[in-house]
C-alpha positions in Angstrom: 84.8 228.7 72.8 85.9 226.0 70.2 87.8 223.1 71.7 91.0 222.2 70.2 89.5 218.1 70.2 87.4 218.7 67.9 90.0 218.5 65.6 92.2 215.7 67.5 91.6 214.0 63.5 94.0 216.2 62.3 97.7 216.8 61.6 97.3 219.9 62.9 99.0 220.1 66.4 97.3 221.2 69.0 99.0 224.6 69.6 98.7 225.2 65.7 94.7 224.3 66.2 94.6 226.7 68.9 96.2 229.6 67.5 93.9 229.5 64.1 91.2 229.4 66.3 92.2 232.3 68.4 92.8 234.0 65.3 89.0 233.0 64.1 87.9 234.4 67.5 89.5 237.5 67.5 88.0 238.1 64.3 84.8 237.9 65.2 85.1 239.6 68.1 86.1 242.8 66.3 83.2 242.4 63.9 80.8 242.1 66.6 82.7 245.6 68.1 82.3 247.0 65.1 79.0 246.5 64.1 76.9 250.0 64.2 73.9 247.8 66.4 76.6 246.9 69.3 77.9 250.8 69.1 74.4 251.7 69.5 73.7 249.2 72.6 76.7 249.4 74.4 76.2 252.9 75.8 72.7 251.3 77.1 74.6 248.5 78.3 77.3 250.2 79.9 74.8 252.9 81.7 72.8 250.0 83.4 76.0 248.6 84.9 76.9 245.8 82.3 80.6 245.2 80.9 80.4 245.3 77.5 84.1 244.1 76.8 83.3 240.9 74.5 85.3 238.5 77.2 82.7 239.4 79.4 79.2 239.2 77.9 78.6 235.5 78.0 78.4 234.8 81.9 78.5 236.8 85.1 81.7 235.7 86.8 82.1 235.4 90.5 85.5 235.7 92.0 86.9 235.2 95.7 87.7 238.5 97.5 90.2 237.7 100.0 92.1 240.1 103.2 95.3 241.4 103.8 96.2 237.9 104.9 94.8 236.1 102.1 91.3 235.1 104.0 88.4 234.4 101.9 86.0 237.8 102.6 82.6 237.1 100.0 82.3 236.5 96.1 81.7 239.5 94.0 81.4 240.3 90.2 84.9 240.5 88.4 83.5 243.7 86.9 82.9 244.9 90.6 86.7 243.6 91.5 88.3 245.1 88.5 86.7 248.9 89.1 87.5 248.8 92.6 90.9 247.1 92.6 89.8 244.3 95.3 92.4 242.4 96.5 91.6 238.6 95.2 93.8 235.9 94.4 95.1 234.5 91.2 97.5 232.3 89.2 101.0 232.2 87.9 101.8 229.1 86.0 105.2 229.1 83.8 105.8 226.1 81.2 109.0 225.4 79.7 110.7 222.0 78.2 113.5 220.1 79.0 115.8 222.9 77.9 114.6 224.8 80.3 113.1 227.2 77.4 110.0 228.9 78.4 106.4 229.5 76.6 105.7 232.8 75.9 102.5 234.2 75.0 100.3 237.3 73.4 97.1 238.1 75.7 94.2 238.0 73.5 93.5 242.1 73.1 89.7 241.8 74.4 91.0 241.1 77.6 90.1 242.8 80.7 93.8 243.6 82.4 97.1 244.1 80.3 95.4 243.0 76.7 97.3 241.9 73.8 100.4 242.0 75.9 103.6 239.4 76.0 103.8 237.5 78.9 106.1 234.6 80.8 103.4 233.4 82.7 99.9 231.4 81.9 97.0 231.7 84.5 94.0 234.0 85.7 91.7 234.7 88.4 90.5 232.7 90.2 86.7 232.3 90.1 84.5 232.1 93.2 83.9 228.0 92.4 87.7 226.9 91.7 90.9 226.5 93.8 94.3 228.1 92.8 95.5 224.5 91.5 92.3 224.0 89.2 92.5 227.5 87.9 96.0 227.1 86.9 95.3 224.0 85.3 92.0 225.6 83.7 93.9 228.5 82.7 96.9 227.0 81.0 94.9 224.5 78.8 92.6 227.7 77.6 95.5 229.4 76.9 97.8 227.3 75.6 95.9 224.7 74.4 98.3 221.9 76.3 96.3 218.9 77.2 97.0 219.5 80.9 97.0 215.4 81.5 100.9 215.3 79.3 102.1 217.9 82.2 103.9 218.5 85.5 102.4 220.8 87.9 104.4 222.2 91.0 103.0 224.6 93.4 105.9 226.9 94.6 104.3 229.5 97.3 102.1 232.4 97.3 103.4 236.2 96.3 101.8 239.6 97.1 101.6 242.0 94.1 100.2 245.7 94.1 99.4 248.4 91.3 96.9 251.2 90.2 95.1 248.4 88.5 95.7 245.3 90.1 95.9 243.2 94.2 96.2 240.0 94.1 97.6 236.8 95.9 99.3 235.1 93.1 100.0 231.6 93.6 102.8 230.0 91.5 
């Protein structure tokens, strides 16, 4: 990841720093996908039980499995929580200025759930070392490129939220 302070020198903003850079990475990313050595590999890959989705290949992520009752259970693999639909918990965060206007966003289209989608909301899942406050902070400077110091953050509950692809405990 390139962070956005490394161009703080600038007149850039910091929103206009982090979309050029998104741009730059998705770039890259579908070079790297369609390169005829990473079609080759990621069958291999993909056989022996690694995610070869780009978003994925740097680190093994860890994320908190929780119960019906939002109870911590273990830590497993996101790969391992995504195939099986695990129920784990994760985060909502919604920005919007004094108007009351909201930021919307475009998923990045490497992601694992919903990619290259619009969405209302800024956050993730959260990972096996991190709390639902520090992800949401994590998550909205990633995203948004926001240094998270300038905002507001108000935790408003906890919300229940099933599909085919998706069970999480989503706090907002």
């Amino acid at each position: 990841k390139i962070s956005a302070s490394l161009f703080k020198n600038t007149s850039l903003g910091q929103n206009k720093i982090y979309m050029i850079v998104k741009k730059i990475s998705d770039k890259l990313i579908r070079k790297m996908e369609e390169s005829k050595i990473f079609q080759k590999l990621a069958p291999r890959l993909q056989n022996a039980g690694i995610n070869t989705k780009p978003d994925t290949l740097s680190k093994v992520r860890l994320v908190k499995i929780v119960d019906e009752e939002n109870n911590f259970v273990e830590n497993v693999e996101r790969r391992v929580m995504r195939e099986k639909v695990l129920l784990h918990r994760s985060t909502f965060a919604f920005l919007y200025n004094k108007k009351k206007e909201f930021y919307v966003q475009q998923r990045s289209k490497v992601k694992d759930y919903l990619p290259g989608l619009y969405e209302i909301c800024h956050g993730g899942v959260v990972d096996a070392d991190e709390d639902e406050h520090l992800t949401a902070k994590k998550e909205v400077q990633e995203e948004v490129g926001i240094p998270i110091d300038n905002l507001h953050f108000e935790f408003h509950g906890t919300f229940r939220y099933s599909s085919s692809d998706s069970n999480i405990f989503c706090g907002i």
